[in-house]
LOKEVEX-164514 format. One record per atom (N, C-alpha, C): residue in one letter; x negated, y negated, z negated. Coordinates in steps of 0.2 Angstrom, whole numbers, plus 2048, in hexadecimal, padded with zeros to 3 digits. Each point is the difference from the previous one (the first is absolute). Layout:
BEGIN
AXYZ...
This chain:
BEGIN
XCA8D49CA0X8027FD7FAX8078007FEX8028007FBX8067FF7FDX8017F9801X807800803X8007F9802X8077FF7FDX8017FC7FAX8058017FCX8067F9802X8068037FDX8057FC802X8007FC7FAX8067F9804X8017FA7FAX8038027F8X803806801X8048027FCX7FB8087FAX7FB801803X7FC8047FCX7FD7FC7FFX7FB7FA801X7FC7F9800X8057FE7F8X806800802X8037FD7FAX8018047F8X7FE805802X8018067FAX7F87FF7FDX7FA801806X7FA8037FDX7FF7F67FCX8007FE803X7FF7F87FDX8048007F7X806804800X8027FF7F8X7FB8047FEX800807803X7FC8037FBX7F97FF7FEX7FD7FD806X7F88017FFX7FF7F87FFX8057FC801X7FD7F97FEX8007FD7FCX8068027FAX8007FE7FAX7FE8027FAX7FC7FB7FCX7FD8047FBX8007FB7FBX7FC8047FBX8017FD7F9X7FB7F97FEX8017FE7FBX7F97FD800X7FB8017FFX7FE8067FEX7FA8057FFX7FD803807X8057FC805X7FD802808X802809801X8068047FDX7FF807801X80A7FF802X802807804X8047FE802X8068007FCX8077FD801X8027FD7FEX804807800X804804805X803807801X7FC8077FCX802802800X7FF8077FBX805806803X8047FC801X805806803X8057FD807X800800807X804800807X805807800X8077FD800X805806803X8017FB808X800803805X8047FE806X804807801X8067FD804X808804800X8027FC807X7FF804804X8047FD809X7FE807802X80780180AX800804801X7FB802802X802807803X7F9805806X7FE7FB805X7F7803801X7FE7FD805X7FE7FA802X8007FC7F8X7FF7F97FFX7F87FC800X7FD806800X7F8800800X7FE8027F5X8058027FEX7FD8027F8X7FB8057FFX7FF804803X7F9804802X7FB7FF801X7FE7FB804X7FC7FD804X7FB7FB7FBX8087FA7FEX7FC7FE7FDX7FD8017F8X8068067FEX7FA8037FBX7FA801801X7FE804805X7FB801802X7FC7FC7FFX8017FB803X7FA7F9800X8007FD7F9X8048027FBX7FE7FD7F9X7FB8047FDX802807803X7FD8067FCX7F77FE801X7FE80080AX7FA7FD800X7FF7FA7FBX8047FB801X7FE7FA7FBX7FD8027F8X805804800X7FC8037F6X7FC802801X7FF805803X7F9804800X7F97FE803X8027F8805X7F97FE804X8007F97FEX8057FE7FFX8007F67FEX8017FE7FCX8018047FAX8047FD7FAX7FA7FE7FCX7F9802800X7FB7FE7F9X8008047FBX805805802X8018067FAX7F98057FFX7FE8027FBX7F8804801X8058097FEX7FD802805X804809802X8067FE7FEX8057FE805X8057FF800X804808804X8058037FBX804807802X8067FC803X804802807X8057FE801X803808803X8067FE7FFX804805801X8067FF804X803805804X806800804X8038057FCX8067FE7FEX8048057FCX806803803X8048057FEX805800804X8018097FBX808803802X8048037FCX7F9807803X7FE7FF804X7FE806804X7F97FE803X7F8805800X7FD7FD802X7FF7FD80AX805805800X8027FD80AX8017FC800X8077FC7FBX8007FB803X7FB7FB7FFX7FE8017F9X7FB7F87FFX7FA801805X800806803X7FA801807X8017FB804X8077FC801X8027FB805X7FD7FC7FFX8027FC7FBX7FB7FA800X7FA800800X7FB8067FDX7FA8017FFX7FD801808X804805804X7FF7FE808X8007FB804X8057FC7FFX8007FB803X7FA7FA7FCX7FC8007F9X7FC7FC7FFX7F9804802X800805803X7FB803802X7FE7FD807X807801804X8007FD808X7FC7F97FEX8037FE7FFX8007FA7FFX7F87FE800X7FC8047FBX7F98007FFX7FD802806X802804802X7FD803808X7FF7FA804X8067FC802X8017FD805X7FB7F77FFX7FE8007F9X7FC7FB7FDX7F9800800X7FE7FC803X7F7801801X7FD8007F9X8057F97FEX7FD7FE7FAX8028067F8X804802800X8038047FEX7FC808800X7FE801805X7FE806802X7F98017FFX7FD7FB800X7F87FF7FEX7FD8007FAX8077FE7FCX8008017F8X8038077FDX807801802X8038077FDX7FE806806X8018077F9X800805804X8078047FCX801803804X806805803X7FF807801X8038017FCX80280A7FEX807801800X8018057FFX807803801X8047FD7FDX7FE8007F7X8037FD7FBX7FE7FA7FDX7FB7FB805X7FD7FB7FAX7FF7FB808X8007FB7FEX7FC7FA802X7FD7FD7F9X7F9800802X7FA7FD7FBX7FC7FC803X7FD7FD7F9X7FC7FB801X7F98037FBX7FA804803X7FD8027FAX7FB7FA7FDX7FE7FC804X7FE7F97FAX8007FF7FCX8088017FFX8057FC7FBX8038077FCX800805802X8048057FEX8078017FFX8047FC806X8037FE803X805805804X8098017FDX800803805X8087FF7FFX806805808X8068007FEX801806801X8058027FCX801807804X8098017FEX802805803X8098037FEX8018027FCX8047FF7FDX8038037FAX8078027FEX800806800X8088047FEX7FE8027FAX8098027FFX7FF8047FBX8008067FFX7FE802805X7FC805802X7F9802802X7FD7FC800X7F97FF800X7FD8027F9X7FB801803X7FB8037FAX7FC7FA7F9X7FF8027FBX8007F97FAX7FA7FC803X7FF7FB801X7FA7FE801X7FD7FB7FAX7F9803800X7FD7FE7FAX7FD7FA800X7FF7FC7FBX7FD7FA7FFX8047FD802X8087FE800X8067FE802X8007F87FDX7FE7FB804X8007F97FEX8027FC808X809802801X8007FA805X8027F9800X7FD7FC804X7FF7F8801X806800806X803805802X804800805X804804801X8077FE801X8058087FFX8067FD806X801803806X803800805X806806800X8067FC7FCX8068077FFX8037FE808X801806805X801800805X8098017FFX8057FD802X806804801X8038017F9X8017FC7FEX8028027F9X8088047FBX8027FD806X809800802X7FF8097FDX7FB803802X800809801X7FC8027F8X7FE7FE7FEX7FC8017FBX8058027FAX8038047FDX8048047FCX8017FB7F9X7F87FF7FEX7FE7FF7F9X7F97F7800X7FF7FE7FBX7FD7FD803X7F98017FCX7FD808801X7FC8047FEX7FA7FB804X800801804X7F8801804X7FF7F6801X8057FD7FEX8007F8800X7FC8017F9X8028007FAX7FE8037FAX7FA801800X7FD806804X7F8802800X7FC7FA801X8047FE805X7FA7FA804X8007FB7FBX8057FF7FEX8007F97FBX7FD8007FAX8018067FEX7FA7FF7F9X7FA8037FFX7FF801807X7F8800800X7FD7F8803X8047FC801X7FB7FA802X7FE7FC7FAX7FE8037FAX8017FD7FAX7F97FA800X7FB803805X7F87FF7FFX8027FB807X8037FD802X7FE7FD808X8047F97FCX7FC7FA805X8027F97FDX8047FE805X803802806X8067FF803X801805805X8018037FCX805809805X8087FD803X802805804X8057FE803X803807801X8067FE7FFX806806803X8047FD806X7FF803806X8047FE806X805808802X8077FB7FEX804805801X8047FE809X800806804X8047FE807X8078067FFX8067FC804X803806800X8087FB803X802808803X8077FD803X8057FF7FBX8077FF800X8058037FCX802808802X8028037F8X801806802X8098007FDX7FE8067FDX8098067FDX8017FE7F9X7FA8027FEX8008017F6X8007FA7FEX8057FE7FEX8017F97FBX8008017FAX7FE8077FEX7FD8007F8X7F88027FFX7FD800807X7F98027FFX7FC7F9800X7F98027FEX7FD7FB7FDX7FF7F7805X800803809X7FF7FC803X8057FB7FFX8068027FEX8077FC801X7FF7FC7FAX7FE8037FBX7FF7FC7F9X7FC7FB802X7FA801801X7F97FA802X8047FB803X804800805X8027FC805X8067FD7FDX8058027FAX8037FA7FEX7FB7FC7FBX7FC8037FDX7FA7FC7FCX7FE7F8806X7FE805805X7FD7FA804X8067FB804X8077FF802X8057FB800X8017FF7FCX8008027F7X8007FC7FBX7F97FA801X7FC802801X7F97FB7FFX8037FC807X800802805X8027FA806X8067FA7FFX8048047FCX8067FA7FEX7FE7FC7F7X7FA8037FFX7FF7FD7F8X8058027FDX8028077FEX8018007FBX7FC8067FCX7FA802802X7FB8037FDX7FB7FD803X7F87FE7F9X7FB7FD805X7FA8057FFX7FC800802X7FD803803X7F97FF803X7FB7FB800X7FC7FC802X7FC804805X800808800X7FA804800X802804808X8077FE801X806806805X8027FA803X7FE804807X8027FE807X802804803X8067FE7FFX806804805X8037FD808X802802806X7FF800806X807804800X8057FF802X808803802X8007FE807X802803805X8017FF805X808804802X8047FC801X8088057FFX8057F9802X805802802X8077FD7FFX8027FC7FCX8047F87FFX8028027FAX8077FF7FEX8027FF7FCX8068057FCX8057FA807X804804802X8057FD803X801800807X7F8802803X7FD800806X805805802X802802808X803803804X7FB804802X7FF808800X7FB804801X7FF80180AX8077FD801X802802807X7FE7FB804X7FD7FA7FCX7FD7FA805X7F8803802X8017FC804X7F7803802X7FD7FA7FEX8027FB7FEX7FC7F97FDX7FE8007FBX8018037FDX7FF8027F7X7FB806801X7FF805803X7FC806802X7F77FB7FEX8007F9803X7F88017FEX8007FE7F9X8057FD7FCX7FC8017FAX7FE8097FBX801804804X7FE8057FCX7F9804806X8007FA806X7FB803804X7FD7F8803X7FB8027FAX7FB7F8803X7FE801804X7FB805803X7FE801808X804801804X8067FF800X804801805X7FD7FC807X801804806X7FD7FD805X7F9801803X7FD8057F8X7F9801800X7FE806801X8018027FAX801809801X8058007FFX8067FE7FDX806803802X8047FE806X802803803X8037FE807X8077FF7FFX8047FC802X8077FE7FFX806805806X7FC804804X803805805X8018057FBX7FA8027FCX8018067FBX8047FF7FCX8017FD7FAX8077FC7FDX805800802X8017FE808X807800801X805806800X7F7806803X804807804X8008027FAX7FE8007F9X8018027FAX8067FF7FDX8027F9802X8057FF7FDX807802803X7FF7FF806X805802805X8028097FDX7FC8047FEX8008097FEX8037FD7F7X7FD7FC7FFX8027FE7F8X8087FF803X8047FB801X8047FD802X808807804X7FD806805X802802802X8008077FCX7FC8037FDX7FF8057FCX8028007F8X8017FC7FEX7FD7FF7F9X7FF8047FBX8018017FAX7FE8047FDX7F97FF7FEX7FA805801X7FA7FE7FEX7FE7FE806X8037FE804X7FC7FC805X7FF7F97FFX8068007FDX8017F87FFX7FC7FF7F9X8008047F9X7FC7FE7FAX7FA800803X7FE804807X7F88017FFX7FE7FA803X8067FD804X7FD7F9804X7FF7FA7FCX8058007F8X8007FD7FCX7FA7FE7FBX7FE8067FFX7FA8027FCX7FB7FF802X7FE805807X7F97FF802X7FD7F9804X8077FC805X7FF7FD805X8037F77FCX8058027FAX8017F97FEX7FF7FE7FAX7FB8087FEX7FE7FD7F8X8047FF7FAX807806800X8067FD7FCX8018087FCX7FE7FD7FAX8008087FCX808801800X801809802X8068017FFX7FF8087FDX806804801X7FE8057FAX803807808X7FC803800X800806803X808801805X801803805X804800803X8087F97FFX7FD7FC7FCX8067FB7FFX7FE7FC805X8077FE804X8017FB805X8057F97FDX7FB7FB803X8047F97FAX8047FF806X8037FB7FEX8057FC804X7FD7F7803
């Protein structure tokens, strides 16, 4: 089983426990933002299953998005294992290259790039933009959103690290969503999850490192941080932006080293 931490316990509880008083969910749209190796994959994954098998939705389409269909093959793979590994899971879904389905229901998930081929009868209940930080344009975020016209609580779950482009569209969404965290955009609908530093923090303390890594200690190991940081600290350059960005969650712009 998936045996989940206090801290993903504490994410899936806003998103899936809050709702309207018409009983339907309260979210419509999840950005989470923390670094590598947090378990954001994963537990995509397990939402991905939750659309497609728990949600009550009749032929619910979910989707793993991403700039390329390889990568949204990450998520789609790991919510494939996932199925393998579950009796209960596995008894009900089958599994192809490109699909976990459910034929009962006409149920299914599959990957999708922007290279992928069009798929027809295009209605998702679910849209998993994997790694968003990479996505040039907010093209294939767009496909997915305006075809959930016909579903009565679709969802957009967006995971991603900090990236480079602070004029691409991920960097946009993300001040939308610390405006809504500080109220000063509302929002009823968007649930945003920032995991990062904050302003004034000393990058170089290791005390500060879990708030951009909630698992820390779990999946992230605090020996690999250090020997990261130690290459960061002696090399700098892009060893150091890379440790800022991929390891501390802290958008910074291509080969610039902050102080």
């Amino acid at each position: 089983p998936l045996i989940l931490t206090p801290h993903q316990q504490f994410c899936y509880w806003l998103l899936f426990g809050w709702r309207r008083a018409d009983g339907l969910r309260r979210f419509r749209t999840y950005y989470k933002e923390e670094a590598r190796k947090n378990g954001k994959t994963i537990e995509a994954a397990a939402v991905g299953l939750y659309l497609l098998n728990m949600d009550g939705e009749n032929a619910p389409q979910i989707y793993t998005v991403a700039t390329k269909e390889e990568q949204a093959r990450i998520c789609f793979d790991a919510a494939a294992e996932i199925t393998r590994r579950s009796v209960s899971l596995s008894s009900k879904l089958g599994i192809t290259v490109k699909s976990i389905f459910d034929q009962k229901n006409a149920a299914f998930m599959r990957p999708l790039g922007s290279n992928s081929k069009k798929q027809d009868g295009f209605n998702p209940h679910g849209g998993i933009i994997d790694e968003y930080h990479e996505h040039p344009t907010d093209a294939m975020l767009n496909v997915i959103e305006s075809g959930m016209g016909a579903r009565s609580q679709p969802l957009i779950y967006i995971i991603t690290t900090a990236g480079f482009n602070q004029s691409g569209p991920c960097y946009r969404l993300r001040k939308v969503a610390i405006n809504i965290l500080r109220g000063v955009k509302k929002d009823e609908t968007f649930l945003p999850i920032i995991c990062t530093l904050d302003e004034g923090d000393n990058w170089e303390d290791e005390k500060v490192w879990r708030k951009a890594n909630p698992l820390l200690g779990e999946s992230v190991d605090l020996d690999f941080l250090r020997t990261r940081f130690k290459k960061a600290k002696n090399e700098g350059g892009t060893k150091e932006v890379d440790f800022k960005t991929k390891n501390l969650n802290i958008w910074t712009q291509s080969g610039e080293t902050w102080v």
